[in-house]
C-alpha positions as CSV (number, residue, x, y, z in Angstrom):
1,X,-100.1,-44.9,164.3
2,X,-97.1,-45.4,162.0
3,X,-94.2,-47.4,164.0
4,X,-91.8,-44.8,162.3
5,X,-93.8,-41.7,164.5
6,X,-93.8,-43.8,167.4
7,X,-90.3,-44.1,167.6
8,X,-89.6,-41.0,167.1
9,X,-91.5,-40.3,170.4
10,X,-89.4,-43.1,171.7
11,X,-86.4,-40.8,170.8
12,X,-87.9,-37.8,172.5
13,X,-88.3,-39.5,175.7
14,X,-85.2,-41.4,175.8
15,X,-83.3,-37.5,175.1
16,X,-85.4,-35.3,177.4
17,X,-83.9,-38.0,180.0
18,X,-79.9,-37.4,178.7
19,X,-80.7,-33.8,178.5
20,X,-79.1,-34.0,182.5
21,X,-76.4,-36.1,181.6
22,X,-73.9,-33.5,182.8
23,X,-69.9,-34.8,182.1
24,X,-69.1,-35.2,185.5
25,X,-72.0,-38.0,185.8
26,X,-70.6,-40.0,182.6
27,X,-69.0,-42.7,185.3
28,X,-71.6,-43.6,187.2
29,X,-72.9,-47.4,186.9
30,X,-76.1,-48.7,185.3
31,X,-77.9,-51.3,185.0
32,X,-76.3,-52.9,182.3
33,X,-73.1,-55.5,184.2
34,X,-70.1,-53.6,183.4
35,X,-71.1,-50.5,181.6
36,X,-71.0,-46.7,183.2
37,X,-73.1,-44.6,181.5
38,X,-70.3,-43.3,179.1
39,X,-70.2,-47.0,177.7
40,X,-74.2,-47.0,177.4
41,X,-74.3,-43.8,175.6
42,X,-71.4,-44.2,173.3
43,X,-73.3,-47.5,172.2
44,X,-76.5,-46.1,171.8
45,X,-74.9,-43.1,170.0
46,X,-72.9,-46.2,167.8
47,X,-76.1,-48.1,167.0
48,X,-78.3,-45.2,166.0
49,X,-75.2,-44.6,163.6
50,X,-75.4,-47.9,162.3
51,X,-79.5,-48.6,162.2
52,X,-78.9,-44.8,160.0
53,X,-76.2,-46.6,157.7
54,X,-78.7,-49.8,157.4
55,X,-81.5,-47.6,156.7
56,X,-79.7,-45.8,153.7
57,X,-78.6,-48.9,151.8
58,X,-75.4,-50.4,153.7
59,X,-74.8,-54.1,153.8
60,X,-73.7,-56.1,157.2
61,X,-71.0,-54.4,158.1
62,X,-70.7,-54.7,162.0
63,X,-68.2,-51.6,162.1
64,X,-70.9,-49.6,161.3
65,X,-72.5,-50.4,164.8
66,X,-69.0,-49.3,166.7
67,X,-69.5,-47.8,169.7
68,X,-69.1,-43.6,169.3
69,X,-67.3,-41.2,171.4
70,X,-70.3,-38.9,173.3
71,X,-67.6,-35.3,173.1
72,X,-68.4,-32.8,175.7
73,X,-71.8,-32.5,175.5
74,X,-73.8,-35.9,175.2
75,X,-77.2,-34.7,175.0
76,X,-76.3,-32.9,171.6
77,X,-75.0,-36.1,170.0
78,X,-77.8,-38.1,171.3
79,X,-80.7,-35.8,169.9
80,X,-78.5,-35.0,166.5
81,X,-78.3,-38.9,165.8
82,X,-81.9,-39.6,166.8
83,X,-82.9,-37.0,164.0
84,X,-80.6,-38.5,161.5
85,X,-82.1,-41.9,162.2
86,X,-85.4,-40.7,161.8
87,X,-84.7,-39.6,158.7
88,X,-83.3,-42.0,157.5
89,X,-85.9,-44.7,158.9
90,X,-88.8,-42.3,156.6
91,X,-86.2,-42.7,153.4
92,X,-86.1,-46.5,153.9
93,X,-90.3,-46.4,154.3
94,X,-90.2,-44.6,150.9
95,X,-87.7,-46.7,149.3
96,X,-88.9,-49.7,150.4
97,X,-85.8,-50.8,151.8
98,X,-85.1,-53.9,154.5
99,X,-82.2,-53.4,156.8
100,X,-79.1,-55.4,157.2
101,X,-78.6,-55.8,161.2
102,X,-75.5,-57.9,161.8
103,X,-75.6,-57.6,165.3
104,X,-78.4,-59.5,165.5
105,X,-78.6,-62.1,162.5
106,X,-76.5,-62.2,159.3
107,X,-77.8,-63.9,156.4
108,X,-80.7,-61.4,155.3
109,X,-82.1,-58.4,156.1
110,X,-84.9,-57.7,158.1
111,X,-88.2,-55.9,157.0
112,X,-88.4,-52.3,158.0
113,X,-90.9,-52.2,160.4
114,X,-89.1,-55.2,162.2
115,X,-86.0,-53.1,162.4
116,X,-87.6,-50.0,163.7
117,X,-89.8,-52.3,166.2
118,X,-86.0,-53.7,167.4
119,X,-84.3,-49.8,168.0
120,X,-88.0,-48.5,169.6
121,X,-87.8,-51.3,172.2
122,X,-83.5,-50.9,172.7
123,X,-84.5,-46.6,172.9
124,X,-87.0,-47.0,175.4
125,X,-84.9,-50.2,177.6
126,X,-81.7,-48.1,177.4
127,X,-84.0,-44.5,178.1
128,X,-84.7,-46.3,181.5
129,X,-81.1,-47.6,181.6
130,X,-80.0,-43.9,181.9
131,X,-82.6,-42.8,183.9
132,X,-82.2,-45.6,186.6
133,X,-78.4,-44.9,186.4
134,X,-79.4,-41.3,187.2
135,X,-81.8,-42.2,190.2
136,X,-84.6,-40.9,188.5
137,X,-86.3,-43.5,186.3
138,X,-90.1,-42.7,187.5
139,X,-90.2,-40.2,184.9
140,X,-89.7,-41.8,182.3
141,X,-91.7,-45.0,183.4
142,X,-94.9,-42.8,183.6
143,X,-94.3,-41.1,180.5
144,X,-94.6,-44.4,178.3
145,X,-97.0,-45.9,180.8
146,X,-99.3,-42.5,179.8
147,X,-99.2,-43.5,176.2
148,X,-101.1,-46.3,175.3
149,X,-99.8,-47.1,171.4
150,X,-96.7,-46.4,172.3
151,X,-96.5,-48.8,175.0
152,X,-98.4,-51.5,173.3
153,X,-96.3,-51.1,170.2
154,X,-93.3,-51.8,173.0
155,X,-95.0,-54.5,174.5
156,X,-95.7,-56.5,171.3
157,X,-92.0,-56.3,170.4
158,X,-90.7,-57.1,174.0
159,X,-93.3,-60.1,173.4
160,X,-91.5,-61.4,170.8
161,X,-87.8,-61.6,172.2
162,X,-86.9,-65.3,172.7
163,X,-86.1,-66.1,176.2
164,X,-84.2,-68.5,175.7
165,X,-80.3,-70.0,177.0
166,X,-79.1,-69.2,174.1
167,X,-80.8,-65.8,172.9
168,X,-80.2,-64.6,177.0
169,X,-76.5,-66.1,177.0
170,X,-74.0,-63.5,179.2
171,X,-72.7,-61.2,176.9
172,X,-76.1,-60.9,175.2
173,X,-78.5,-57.7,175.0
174,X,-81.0,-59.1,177.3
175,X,-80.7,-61.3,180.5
176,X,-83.3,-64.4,181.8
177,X,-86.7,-62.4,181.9
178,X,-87.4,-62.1,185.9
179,X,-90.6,-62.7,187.8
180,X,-93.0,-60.0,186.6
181,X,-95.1,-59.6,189.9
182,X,-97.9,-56.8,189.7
183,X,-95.5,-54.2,188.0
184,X,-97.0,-51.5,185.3
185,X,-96.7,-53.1,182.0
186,X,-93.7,-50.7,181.1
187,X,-92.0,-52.2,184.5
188,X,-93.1,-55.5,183.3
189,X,-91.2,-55.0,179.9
190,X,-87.9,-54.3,181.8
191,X,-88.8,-57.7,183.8
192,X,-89.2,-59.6,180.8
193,X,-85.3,-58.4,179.4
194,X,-83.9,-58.7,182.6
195,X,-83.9,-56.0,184.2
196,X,-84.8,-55.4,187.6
197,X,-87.4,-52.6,187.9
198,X,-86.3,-51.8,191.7
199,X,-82.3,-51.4,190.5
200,X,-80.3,-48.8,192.1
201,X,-76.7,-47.9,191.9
């Protein structure tokens, strides 16, 4: 299965889950320290903005990955910029085009399918982010536990995130991978980033 399709399902997920993000819920905490789930959307809606930008030619420029304002209705924004960056992630598969990612390493770009790999792991992480925060993550944990490439393409990426001081410093998108017990390999995934699969607000 093409990575580019399988993030697009990624996509599809992550939205049918902020498709009951109602305004009056945009306060309420998550599991990422700090952030309510206004500040996790307006930096997912930000980074699919940027990942677009990188996709279409544009060099490191970290403004590009800004955080963006969800407006009134946040499930709109979130499913218009998921179909822009699909778009533009089939334009950079035709073009042969890497991607400059400053947030993560300046320098060079990465190959596509890296980049892609990198966005598919943050939808799904930050899908189950929004879920949790809504106290309804079972969901979307069976959804990606009921399909296999999808989940293996997750897994191989998740696999592949150093765990180390200074890659899971505070501040960081990941934290110290936690003990994995016998968790489904999605809640497994979560453990290895960080999060706690049993969070509640």
């Amino acid at each position: 299965m093409d990575l580019i399709e399988l993030h697009a399902r990624s996509l599809e997920l992550a939205a049918e889950v902020v498709d009951s993000v109602r305004p009056d819920r945009l306060d309420l905490p998550t599991p990422c320290a700090g952030w309510t789930l206004r500040h996790l959307l307006e930096h997912e809606i930000g980074q699919r903005r940027g990942f677009a930008a990188a996709a279409r030619g544009a060099g490191p420029d970290l403004a590009l990955f800004a955080p963006a304002p969800v407006g009134a209705d946040p499930a709109d924004a979130f499913r218009r910029t998921g179909a822009d960056l699909t778009a533009a992630f089939r334009e950079a598969a035709e073009a042969g085009r890497a991607l400059w990612l400053p947030e993560i390493r300046d320098g060079r770009p990465f190959p596509l399918a890296q980049a892609v790999g990198f966005h598919l792991l943050d939808t799904l992480v930050h899908g189950w982010d929004v879920a949790a925060a809504l106290g309804a993550p079972d969901g979307l944990v069976a959804a990606v536990e009921g399909d296999e490439e999808l989940l293996s393409a997750l897994v191989r990426v998740t696999e592949a995130v150093p765990d180390t001081p200074e890659a899971r410093a505070p501040g960081g998108a990941f934290r110290p991978g936690l003990p994995t017990g016998g968790a489904g390999r999605f809640e497994r995934v979560l453990a290895l980033l960080g999060r706690d699969p049993a969070w509640k607000a």
